[in-house]
N, C-alpha and C positions, 0 to 999 in steps of 0.2 A: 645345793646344786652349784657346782661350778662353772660359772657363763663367759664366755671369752665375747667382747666386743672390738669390731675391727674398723679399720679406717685409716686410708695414707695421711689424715690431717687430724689434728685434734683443738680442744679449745685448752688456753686461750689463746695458743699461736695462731690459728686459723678461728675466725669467730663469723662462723656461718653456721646457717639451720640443721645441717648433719652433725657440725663438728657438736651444736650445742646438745642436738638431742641427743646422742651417744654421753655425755657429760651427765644431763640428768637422769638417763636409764641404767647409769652406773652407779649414780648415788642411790637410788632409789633402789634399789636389789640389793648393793649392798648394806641400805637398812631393814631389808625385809631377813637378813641374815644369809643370804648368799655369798658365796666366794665368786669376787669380780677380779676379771683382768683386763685391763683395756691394750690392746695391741695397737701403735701407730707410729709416727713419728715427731720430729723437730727439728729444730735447726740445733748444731752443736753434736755434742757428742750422744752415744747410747746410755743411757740411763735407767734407773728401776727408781718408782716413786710409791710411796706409800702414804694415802688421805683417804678421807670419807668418801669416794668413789671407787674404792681398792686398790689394786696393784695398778701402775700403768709402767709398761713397758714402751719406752718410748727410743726409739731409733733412728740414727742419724738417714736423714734419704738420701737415697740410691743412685747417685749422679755418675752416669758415664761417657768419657770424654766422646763429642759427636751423636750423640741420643738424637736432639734436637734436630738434626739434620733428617731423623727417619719420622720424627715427629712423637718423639717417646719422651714422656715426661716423671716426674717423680710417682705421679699416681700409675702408674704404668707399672715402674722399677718396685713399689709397694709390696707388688706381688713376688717378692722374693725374698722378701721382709717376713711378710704374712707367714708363705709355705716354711721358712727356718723355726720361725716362732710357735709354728703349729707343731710342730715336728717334739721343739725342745719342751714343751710342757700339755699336761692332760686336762681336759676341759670335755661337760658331760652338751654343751651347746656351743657353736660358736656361731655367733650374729652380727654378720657384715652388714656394711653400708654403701658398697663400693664394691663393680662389678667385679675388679683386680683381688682384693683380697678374698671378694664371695669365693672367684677361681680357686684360691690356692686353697679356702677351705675345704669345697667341696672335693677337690683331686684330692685332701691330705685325709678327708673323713674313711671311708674305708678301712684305712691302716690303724687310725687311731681309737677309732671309735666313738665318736662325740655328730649330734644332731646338726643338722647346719639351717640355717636363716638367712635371707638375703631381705633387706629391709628397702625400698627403691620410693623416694623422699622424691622421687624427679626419676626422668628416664630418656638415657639417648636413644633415637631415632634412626632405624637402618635408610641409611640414601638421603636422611637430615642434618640427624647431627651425630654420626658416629663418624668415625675417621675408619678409611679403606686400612688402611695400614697404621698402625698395630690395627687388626680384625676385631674392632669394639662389639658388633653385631654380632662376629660368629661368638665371640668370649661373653657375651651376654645370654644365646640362647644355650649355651653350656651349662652356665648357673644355673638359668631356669629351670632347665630338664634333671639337674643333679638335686638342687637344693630341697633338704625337706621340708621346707617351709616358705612362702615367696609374700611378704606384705607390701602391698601401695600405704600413700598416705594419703588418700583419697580417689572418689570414686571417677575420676577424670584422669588420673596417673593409672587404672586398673584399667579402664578403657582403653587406653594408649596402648598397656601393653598387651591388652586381647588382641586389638585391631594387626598391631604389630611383629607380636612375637609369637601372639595363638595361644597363650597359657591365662590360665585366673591364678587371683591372689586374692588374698585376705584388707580388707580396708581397713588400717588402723592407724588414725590421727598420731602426729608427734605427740609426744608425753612433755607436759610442761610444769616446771616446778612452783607452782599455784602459790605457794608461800611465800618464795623470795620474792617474786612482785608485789605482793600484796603488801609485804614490807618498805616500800619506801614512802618517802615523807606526804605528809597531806598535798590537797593541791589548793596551795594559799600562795602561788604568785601574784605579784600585781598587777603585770599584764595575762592575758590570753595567750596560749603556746598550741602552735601547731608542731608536732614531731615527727618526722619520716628519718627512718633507722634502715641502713641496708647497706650494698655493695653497688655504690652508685655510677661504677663505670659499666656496669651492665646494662644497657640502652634498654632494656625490656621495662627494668623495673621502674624506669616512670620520670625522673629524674628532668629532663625537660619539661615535660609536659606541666608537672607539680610549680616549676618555677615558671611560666605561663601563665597558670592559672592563680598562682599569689594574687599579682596584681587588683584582678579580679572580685578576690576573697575582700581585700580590705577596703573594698569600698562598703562594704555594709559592715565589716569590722576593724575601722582604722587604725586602733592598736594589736592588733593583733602581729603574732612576732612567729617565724617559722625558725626551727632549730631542724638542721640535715645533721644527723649521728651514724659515722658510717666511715667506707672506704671515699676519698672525692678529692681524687688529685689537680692541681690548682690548674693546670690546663685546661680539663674538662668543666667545674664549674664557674670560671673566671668570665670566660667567654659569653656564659648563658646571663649571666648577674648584669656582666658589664655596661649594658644596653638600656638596663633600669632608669626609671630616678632615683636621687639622691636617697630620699624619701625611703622608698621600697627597699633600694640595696640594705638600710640600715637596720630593717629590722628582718633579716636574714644572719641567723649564727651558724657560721660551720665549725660547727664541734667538733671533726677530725672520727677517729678511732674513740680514742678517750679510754675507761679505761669499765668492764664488764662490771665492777661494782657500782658504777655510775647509773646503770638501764634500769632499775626499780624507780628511783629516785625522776628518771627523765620521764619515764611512762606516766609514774605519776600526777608530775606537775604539768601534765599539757591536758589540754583542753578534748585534742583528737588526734589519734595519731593516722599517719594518711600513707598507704600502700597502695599506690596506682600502677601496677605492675602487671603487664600481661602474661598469662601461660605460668604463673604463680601454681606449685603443687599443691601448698597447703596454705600458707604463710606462718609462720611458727611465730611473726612478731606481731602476729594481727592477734594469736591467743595469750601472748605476754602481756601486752596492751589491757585485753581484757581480767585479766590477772589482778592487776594493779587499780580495775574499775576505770577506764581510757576508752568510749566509745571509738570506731574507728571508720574511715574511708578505703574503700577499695574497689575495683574495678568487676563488673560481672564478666569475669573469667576465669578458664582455668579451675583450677579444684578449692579458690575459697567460696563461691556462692553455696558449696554446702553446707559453709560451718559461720555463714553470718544471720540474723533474725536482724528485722528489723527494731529490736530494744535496744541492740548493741550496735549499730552499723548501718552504713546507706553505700548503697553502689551507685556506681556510673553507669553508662554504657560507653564500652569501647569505641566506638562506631568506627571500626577498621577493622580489615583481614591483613593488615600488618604487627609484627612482632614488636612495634610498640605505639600507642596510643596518643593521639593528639588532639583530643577532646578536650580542650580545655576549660571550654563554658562547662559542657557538663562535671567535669571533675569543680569546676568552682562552686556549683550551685549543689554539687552532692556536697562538701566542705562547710557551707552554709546550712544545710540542715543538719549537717554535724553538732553544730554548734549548737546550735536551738536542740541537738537531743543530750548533750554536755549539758544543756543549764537545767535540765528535767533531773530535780533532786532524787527522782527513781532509778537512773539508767545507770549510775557508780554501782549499786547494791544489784540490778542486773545484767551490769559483764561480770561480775567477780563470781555470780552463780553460773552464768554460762562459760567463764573458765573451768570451771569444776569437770566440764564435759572431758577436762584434756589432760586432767590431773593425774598425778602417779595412781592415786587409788582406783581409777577407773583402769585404765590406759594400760599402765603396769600388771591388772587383774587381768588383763587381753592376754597382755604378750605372757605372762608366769603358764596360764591356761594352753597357752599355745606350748608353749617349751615340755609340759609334760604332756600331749597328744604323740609330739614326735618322737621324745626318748626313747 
């Protein structure tokens, strides 16, 4: 089968949960013996690459002088990227991730003859979070009604889009490459590591609140060391640190970016990794975590309270109808029995079984199963 994967960003220039899933649903097809293409962009020139993910056509973006001023951005311009690329080569599926190129594939199916997929990991909101101009809501209920296939990544992202756009989808979890986490090193640090991994200018995902509630944490675990691994520009977390003691501030690591072979290795060595994020679709690093055997923290919100058990994970409560969370005794005291379920010589050997839920053999049997329905 020929599968065409789409997306204006890709990993590892952009290293977030779309760009990652599309990375491992590419490698993972093309070892089931599929011809993969991955269509998206970069920074620098247009290029063709060839590795064990398949082809990736990757394309300089689409910048034009004044965009910004109508409020049009790269992901925007993508879809012109998309519809050429669709045009210039034949593919029997093509599986976006992104309403922009879902657009150009659905308008380019017809002519070509290839199934379409539109995969929605997260989803903007008419009169929330769509922008009036470019028409994100009307080019969203486009896709909808064109594409032969519509999947959420859980059953909180398929509510959203009933309530809001009136169509069902398919629930099918990111696909996570269960082996490369599993792979990195034991966890024989000397002290205790807390890890929280993400895009930490985005206020939702927790990033104050987490450094709040530190303090907190270490009074029953005074060595205990918190490593942030992510985006965290020195404005934004400088400010939040600053106010610490000496004490606190020192056992805070900002690890920066760093660099994607680094994440088995980190997952490993921590104790728990901790996602206090509200309006979370899935969490794709709460099932990496589990990967690697890394019980985890996170917030009862949004679309992970489907995918935690209590062997693997302990929630919070929010206790806010705001978009992000300030709970911070409770995020301390959920952190705290993290820990106590980290020293349960059982709870390694059951996240790495409830990783399995999200592994290409499972996940990947979904979506192959889906691809021949629609042909």
């Amino acid at each position: 089968m020929k599968i065409a994967f789409t997306h204006p960003y890709c990993w590892p220039f952009m290293r977030r949960g779309n760009e990652r899933n599309i990375d491992v649903m590419a490698r993972y097809f093309t070892r089931q013996g599929h011809e993969v293409t991955t269509i998206s962009s970069r920074p620098g020139r247009y290029g063709i690459e060839h590795d064990d993910s398949g082809t990736r056509i990757l394309a300089r973006p689409i910048e034009i002088p004044g965009m910004s001023l109508l409020r049009i951005n790269t992901m925007h311009t993508f879809w012109l990227t998309a519809w050429r690329e669709l045009q210039r080569h034949q593919f029997d599926v093509v599986h976006s991730l992104l309403f922009t190129d879902a657009l150009a594939a659905t308008m380019r199916a017809p002519g070509r003859g290839f199934a379409t997929v539109f995969q929605m990991n997260g989803v903007a909101l008419p009169g929330l979070s769509c922008r009036r101009f470019p028409p994100e809501a009307a080019m969203y209920r486009r896709v909808m009604k064109s594409a032969d296939a519509l999947i959420t990544c859980s059953e909180y992202i398929r509510a959203l889009v009933q309530e809001h756009y009136g169509v069902d989808s398919i629930v099918i979890p990111p696909m996570v490459d269960v082996d490369t986490f599993a792979s990195g090193s034991s966890r024989a640090a000397e002290r205790p590591y807390l890890l929280a991994a993400g895009d930490f200018t985005v206020p939702r995902k927790g990033i104050r609140v987490l450094l709040e509630a530190f303090p907190l944490v270490k009074r029953e675990y005074p060595e205990l060391v918190l490593r942030l691994s992510g985006c965290m520009p020195e404005q934004l977390i400088a400010p939040l640190i600053r106010t610490m003691p000496e004490k606190i501030r020192g056992d805070i690591e900002l690890l920066g970016l760093g660099r994607p072979d680094d994440l088995p290795t980190l997952y490993s060595e921590s104790s728990v990794l901790v996602l206090p994020a509200m309006g979370e679709p899935s969490g794709t690093v709460l099932m990496e975590a589990w990967a690697a055997g890394t019980p985890i923290v996170t917030t009862n919100h949004g679309g992970v309270p489907e995918f935690v058990t209590p062997e693997v994970g302990i929630m919070f409560e929010p206790m806010t109808g705001d978009l992000e969370t300030r709970n911070a005794e409770g995020l301390a005291e959920a952190i705290v029995k993290a820990m106590q379920l980290a020293q349960n010589p059982a709870t390694a050997d059951a996240c790495r079984a409830h990783a399995q839920d999200f592994s290409g053999a499972r996940i990947g049997m979904q979506i192959e199963a889906l691809y021949d329905r629609i042909r």
